[in-house]
SERO-4910 file (N, C-alpha, C, O; in steps of 0.05 Angstrom, whole numbers):
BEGIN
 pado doro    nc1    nc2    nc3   cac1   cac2   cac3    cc1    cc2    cc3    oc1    oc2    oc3
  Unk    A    372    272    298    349    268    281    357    249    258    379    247    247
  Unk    A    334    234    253    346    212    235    304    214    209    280    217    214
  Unk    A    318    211    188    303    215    164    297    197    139    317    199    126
  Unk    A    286    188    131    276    175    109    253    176     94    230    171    101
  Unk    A    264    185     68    243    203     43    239    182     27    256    165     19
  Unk    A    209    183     21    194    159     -9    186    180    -27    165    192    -23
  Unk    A    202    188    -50    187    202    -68    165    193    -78    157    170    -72
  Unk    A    151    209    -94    120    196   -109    130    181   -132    118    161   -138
  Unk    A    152    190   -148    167    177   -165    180    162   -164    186    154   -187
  Unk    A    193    144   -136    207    124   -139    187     95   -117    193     71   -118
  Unk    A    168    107   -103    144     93    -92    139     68   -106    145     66   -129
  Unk    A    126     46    -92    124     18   -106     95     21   -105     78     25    -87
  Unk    A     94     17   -144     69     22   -147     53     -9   -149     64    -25   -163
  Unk    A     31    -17   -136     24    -38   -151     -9    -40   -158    -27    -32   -143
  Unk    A    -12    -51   -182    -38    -46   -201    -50    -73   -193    -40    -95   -188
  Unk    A    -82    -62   -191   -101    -72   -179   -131    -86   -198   -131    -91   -222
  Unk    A   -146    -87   -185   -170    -95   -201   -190    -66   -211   -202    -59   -231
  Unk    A   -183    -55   -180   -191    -42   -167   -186     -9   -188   -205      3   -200
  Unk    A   -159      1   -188   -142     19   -190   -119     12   -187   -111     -6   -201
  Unk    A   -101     23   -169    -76     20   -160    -71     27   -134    -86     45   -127
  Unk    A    -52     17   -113    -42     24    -94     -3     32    -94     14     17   -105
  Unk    A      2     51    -83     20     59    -68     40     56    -55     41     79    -47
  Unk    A     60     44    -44     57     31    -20     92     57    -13    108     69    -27
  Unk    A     88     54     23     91     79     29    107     73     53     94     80     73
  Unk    A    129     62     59    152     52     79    134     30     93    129     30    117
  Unk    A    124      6     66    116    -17     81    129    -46     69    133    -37     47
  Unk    A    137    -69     67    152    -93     65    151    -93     39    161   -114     30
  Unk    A    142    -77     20    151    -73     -4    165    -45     -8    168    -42    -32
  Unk    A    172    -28      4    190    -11     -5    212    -10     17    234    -21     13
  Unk    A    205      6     41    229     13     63    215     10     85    205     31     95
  Unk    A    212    -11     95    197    -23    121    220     -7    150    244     -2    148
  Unk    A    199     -1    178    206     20    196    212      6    218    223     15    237
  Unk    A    204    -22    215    192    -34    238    218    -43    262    217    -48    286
  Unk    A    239    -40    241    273    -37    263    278    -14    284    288    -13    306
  Unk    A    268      4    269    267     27    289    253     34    308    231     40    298
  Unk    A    253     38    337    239     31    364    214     39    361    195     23    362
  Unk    A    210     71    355    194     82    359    172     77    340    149     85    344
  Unk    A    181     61    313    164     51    296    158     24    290    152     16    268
  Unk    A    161      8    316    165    -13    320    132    -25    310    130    -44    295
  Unk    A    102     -7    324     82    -14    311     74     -5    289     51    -11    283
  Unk    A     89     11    271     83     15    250     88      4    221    109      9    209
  Unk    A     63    -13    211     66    -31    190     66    -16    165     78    -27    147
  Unk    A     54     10    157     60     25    131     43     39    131     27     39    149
  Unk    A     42     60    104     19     72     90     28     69     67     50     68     55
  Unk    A     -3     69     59     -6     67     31    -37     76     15    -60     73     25
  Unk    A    -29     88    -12    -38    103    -15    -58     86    -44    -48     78    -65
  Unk    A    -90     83    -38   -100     74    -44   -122     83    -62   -142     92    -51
  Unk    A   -122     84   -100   -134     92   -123   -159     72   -137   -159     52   -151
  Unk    A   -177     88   -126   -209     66   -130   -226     79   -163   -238    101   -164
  Unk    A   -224     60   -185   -238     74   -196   -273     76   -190   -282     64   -170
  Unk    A   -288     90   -206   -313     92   -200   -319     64   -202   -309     48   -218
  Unk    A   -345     61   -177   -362     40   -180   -344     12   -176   -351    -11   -181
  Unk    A   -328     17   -168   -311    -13   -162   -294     -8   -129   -290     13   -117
  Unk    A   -286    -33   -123   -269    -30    -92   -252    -55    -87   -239    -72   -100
  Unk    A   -257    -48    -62   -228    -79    -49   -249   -107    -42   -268   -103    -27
  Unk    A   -246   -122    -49   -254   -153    -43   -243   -156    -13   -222   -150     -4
  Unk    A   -268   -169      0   -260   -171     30   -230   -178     35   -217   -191     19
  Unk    A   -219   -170     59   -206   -163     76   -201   -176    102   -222   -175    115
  Unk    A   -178   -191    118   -176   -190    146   -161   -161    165   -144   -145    159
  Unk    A   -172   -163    182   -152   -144    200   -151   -153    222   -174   -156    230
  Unk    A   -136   -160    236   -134   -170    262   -109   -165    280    -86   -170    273
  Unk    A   -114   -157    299    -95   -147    326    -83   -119    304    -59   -119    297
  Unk    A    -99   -100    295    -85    -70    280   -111    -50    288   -134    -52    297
  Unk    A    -91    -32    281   -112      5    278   -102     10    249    -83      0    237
  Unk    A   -113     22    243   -127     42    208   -130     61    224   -139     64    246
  Unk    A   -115     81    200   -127    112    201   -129    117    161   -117    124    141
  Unk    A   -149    112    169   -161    112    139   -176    142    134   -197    150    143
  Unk    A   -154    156    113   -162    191     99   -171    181     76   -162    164     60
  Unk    A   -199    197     78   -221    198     44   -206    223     33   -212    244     45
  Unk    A   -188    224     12   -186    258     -4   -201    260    -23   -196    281    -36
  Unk    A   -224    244    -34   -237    251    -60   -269    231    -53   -267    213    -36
  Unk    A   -288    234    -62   -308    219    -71   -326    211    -45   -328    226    -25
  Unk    A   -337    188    -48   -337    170    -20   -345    154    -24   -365    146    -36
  Unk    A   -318    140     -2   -320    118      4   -342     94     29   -348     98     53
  Unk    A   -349     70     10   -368     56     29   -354     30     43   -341     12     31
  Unk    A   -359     33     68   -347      2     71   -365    -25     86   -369    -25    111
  Unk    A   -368    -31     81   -379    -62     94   -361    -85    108   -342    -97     98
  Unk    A   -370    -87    133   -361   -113    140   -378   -139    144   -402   -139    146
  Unk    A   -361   -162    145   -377   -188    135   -405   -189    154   -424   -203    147
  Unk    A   -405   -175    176   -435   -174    189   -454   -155    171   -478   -155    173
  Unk    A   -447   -147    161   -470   -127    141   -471   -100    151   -487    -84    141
  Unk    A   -451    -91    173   -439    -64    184   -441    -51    166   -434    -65    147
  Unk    A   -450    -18    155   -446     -3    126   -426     18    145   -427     17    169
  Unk    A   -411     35    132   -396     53    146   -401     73    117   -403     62     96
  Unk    A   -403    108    119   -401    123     90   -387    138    108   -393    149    129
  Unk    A   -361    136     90   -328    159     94   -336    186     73   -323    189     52
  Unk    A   -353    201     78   -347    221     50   -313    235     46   -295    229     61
  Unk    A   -311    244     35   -295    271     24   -291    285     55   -309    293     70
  Unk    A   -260    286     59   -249    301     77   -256    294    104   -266    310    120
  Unk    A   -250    265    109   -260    260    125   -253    226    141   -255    206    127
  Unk    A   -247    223    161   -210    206    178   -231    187    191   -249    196    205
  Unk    A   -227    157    184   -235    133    203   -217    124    214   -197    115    203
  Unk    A   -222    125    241   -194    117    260   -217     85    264   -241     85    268
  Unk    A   -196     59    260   -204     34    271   -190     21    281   -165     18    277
  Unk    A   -209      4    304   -183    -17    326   -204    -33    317   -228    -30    319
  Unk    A   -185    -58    303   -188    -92    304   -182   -109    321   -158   -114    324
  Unk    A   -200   -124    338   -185   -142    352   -181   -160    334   -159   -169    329
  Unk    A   -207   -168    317   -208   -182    293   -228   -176    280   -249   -175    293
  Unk    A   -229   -173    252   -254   -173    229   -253   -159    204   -240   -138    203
  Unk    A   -267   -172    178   -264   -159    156   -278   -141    148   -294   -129    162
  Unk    A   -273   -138    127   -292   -113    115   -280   -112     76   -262   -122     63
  Unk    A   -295    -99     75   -284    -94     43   -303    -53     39   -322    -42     52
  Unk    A   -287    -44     18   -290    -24     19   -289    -15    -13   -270    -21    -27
  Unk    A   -321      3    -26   -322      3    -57   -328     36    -51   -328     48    -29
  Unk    A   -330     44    -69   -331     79    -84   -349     77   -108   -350     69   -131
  Unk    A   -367     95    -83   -402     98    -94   -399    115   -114   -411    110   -135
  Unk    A   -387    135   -113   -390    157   -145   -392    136   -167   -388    112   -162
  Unk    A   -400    145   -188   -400    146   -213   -386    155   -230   -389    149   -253
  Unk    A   -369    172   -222   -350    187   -239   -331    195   -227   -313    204   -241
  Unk    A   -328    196   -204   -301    204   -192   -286    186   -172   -296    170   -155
  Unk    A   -266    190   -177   -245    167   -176   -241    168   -144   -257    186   -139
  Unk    A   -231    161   -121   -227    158   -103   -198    160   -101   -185    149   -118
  Unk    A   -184    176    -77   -155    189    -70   -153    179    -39   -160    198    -24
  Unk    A   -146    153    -25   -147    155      2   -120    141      8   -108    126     -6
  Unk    A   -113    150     32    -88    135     50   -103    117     71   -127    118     77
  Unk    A    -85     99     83    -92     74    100    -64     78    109    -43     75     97
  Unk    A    -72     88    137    -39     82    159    -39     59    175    -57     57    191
  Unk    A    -27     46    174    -33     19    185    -15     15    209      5     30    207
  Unk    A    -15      0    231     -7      4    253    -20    -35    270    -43    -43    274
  Unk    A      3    -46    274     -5    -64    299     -6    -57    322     11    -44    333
  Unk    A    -29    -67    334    -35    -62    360    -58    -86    374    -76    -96    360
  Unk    A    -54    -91    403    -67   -115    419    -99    -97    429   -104    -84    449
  Unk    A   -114   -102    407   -136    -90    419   -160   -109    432   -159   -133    426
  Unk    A   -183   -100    449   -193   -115    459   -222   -122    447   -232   -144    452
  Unk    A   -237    -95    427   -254   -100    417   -248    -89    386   -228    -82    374
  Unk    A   -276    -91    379   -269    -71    346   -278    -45    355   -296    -42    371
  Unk    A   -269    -30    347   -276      4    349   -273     17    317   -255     14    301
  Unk    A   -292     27    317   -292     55    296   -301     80    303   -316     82    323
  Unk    A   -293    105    287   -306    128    292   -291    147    269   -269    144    259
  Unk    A   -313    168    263   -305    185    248   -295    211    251   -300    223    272
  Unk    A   -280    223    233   -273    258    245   -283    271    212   -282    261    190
  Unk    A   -289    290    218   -291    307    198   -259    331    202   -249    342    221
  Unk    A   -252    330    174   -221    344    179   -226    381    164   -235    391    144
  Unk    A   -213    390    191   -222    419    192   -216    435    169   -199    425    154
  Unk    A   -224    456    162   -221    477    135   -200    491    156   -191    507    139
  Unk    A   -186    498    176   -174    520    187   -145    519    172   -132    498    171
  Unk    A   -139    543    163   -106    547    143    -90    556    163    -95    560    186
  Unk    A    -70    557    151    -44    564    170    -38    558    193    -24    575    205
  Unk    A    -47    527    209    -38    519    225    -43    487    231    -65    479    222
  Unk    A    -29    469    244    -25    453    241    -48    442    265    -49    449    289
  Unk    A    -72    417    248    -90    416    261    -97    394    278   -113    379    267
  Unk    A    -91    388    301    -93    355    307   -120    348    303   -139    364    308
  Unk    A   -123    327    293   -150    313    298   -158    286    314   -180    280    322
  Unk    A   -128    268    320   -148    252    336   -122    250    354   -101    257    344
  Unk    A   -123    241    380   -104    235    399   -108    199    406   -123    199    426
  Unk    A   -103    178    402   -101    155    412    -81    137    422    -58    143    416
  Unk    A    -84    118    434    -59     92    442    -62     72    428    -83     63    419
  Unk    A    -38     63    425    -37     35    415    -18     21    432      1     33    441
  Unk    A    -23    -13    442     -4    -30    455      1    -50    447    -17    -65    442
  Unk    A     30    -59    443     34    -80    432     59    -93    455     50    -94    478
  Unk    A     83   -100    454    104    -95    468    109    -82    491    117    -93    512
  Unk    A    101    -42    488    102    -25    498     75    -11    490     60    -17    472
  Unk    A     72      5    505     50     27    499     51     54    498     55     73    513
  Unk    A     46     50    464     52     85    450     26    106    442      7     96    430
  Unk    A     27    127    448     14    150    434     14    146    406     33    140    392
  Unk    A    -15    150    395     -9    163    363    -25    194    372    -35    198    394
  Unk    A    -25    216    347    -33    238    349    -31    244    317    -11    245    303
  Unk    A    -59    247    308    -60    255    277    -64    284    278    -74    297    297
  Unk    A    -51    296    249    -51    318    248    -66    327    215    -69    312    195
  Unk    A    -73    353    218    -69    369    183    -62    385    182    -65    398    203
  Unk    A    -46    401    159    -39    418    159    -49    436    125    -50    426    102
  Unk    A    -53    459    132    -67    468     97    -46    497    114    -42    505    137
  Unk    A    -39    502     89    -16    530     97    -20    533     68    -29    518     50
  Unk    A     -7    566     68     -8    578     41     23    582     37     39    576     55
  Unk    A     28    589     22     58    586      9     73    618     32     60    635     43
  Unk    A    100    615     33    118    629     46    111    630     74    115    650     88
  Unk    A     99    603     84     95    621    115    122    594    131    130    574    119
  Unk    A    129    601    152    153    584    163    140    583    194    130    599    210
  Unk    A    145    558    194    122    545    219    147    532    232    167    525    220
  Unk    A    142    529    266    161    507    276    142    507    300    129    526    309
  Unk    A    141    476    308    128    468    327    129    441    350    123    417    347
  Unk    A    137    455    374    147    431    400    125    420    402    105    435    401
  Unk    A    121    395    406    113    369    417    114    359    451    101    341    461
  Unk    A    134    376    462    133    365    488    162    348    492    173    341    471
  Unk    A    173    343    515    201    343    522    210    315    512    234    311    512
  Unk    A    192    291    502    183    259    487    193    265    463    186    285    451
  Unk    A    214    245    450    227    249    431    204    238    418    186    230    432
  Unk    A    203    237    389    182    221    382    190    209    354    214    211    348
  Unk    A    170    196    334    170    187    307    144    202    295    122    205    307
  Unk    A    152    213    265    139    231    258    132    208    233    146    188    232
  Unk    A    113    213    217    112    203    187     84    222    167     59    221    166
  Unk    A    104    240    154     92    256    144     79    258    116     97    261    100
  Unk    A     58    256    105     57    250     77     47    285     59     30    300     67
  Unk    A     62    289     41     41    312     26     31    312      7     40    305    -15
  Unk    A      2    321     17    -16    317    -11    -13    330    -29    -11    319    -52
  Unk    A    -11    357    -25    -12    373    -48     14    401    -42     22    404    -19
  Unk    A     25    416    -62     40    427    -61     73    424    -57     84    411    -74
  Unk    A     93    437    -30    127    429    -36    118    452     -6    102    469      0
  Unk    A    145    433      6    156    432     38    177    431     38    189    413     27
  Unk    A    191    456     54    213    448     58    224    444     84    230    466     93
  Unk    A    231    420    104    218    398    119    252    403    128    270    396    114
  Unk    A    255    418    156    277    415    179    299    426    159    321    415    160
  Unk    A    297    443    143    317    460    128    331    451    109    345    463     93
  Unk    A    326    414    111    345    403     83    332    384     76    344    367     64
  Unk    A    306    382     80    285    364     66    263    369     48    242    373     59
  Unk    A    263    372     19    246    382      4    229    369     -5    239    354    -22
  Unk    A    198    365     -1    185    350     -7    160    355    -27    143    369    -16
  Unk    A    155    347    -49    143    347    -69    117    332    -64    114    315    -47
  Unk    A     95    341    -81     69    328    -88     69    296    -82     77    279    -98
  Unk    A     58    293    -57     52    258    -60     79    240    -49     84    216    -53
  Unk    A     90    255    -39    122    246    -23    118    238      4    102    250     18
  Unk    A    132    222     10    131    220     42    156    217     59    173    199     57
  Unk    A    156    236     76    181    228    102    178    208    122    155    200    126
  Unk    A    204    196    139    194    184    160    220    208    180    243    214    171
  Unk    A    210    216    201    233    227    220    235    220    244    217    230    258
  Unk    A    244    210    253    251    199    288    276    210    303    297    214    290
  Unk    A    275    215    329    294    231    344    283    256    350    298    273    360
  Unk    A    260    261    345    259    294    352    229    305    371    209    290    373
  Unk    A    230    317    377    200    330    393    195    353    373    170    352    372
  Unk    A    203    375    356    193    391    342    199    383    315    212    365    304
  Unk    A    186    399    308    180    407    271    187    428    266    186    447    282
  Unk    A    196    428    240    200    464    235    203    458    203    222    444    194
  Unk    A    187    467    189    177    465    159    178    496    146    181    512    165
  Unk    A    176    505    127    180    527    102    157    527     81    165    515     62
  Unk    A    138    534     78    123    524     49    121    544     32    110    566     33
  Unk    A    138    527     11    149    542    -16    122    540    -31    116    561    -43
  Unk    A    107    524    -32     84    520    -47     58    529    -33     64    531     -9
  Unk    A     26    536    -36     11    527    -23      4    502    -16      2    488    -36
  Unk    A     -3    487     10     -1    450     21    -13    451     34    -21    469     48
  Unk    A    -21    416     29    -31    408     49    -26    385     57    -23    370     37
  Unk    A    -25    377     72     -5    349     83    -19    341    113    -35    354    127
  Unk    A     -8    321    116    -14    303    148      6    292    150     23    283    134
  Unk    A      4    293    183     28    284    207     16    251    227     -3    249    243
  Unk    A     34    232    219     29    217    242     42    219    260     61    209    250
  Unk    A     51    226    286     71    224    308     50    199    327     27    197    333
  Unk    A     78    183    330     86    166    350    103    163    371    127    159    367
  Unk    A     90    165    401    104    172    409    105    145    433     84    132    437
  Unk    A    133    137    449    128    117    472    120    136    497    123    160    500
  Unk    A    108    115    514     92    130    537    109    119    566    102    128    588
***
């Protein structure tokens, strides 16, 4: 097993028009892209909208987004006049072959909390779709299963997890070693017995098919696993 932690404290912050962004094992902090199994993975990062303001259009081309709303909601437009509304708790998975968009935060008063997992991939059209992310506690929840191809052709599989403090969870994946990248939102994990992870921290782990976590705190966190096919 092989591991690499971004605290929330040592994270590259960078200030915006907007708010601020995050940035979360991408070509400004600890880029993955050497390592096989994270070979299509370009970053996350963790994106702060104040009210009534957003991002100035955008390209995306030959990528997938897995774009998490944790607060408010978010609107997005693309340059065709496409409207998309992300509320609160709630996952846009997107394939670009190519096209922009820009994305603002309709509240009035509340600030916007979202991640953007970003990922290259050879897609053939644009795709979107939404998930609504489940209230179920104490177990770890997949929500979307997809592929991506670039080189090779890999599995993604999003997850959530909301657990209450002292419960000890471990969980196989299947006999596929894989790449994990875990972020937590809220609470403290303690992550394969010698990984402790704090409010707003993120792991990357590769080499393994299971999980096996501790939560010292009440959490809630998400799992990207990538896996080759």
């Amino acid at each position: 097993m092989h591991t690499k932690v971004i605290t929330h404290a040592t994270k590259y912050k960078e200030e915006t028009g907007y708010g601020h962004m995050f940035h979360n094992f991408t070509e400004k902090t600890t880029p993955l892209t050497n390592t096989e199994v994270f070979s299509s993975f370009l970053g996350l990062k963790e994106i702060i909208i104040r009210p009534n303001l957003g991002l100035l259009p955008h390209l995306h081309k030959n990528q997938t987004l897995i774009i998490v709303n944790l607060s408010g909601t978010l609107a997005q437009r693309s340059i065709l006049n496409e409207s998309t509304i992300i509320p609160k708790d709630t996952i846009q998975l997107i394939e670009y072959k190519e096209g922009s968009h820009f994305e603002y935060n309709m509240d009035k008063s509340t600030t916007i909390h979202c991640l953007a997992f970003i990922l290259t991939s050879k897609n053939e059209k644009n795709i979107s779709e939404l998930f609504t992310l489940s209230s179920d506690k104490n177990r770890l929840s997949m929500v979307f299963e997809n592929s991506v191809t670039n080189t090779k052709k890999q599995t993604i599989s999003f997850y959530q997890g909301v657990f209450d403090k002292n419960k000890t969870k471990t969980y196989h994946f299947g006999p596929i070693k894989s790449g994990f990248i875990c972020y937590l939102y809220s609470g403290e994990l303690l992550l394969e017995h010698n990984v402790v992870l704090k409010e707003k921290d993120t792991v990357a782990l590769w080499d393994k098919n299971s999980l096996s976590f501790t939560v010292t705190q009440d959490s809630r966190f998400f799992i990207l696993k990538i896996s080759d096919i």
